[in-house]
N, C-alpha and C positions, 0 to 999 in steps of 0.2 A: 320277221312278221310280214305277214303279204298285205298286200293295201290293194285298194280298183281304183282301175287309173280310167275307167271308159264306161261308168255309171251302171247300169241295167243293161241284161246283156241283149235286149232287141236295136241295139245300137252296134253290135259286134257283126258286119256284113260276114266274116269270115266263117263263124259260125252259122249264122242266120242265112247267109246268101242272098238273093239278089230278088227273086220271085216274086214276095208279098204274099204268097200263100203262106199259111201258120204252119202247116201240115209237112211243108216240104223244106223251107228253108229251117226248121227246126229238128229234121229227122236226127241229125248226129248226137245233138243234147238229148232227146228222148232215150234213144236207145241206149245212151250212159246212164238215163235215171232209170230208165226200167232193170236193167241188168244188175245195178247198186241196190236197187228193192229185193233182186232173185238171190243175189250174193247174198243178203241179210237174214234171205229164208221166208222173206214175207209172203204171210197167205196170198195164194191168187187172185180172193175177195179182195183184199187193199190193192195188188196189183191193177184189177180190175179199175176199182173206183178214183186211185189216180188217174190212168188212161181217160177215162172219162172225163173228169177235169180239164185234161190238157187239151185233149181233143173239143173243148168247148171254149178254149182261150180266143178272143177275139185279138186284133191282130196289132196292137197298142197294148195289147197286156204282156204284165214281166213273166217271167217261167218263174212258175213257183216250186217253191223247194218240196221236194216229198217228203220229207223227212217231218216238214213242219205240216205237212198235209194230210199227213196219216194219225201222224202223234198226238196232235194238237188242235186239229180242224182248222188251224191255219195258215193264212195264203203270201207264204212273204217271199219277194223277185228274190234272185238268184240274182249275182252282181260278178260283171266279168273279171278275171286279176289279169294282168300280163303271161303272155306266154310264157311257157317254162318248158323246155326241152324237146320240143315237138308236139307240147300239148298247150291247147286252153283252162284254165282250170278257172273254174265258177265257184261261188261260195255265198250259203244262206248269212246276209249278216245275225241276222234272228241266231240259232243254232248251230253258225261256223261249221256248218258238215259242207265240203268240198269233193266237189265230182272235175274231172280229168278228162277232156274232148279233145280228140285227136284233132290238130292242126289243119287247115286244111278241108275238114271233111263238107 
């Protein structure tokens, strides 16, 4: 079983980076939850209206899960685990669906 060892992942520089912009130091998580919506086959309407969302997160706000965004209308952080093999893996405590970001990025 995975456990978080480093709370909400706007705490994670490695992921987040260093910037302070929401925009930029979040691009690597984004583009793993939008591409995990296209993998799913989600309409581009849902696609759409997450985008929108994220792109409106203020910069104290947790990255919310899409999963629980789309399904549910609701907004629960994404919480960082330990690395695992070259990746960071995040996970909705809400709904347990984990997303896989490249180390690094």
């Amino acid at each position: 079983m995975l456990r978080a060892t480093s709370g909400f992942l706007p705490s994670r520089a490695t992921i987040l980076g260093n910037d302070g912009g929401t925009a930029m130091r979040n691009a690597a998580l984004y583009k793993v939850l939008v591409a995990s919506l296209r993998d799913e086959g989600r309409p581009d309407e849902e696609i759409r209206r997450f985008e929108q969302h994220w792109q409106a997160l203020g910069p104290h706000s947790g990255f919310t899960c899409p999963v629980c965004f789309l399904d549910k209308n609701e907004t629960h952080a994404l919480k960082s685990l330990p690395e695992d093999d070259g990746e960071e893996p995040v996970k909705c405590p809400n709904c347990q669906s984990l997303f896989y970001v490249p180390a690094g990025s």
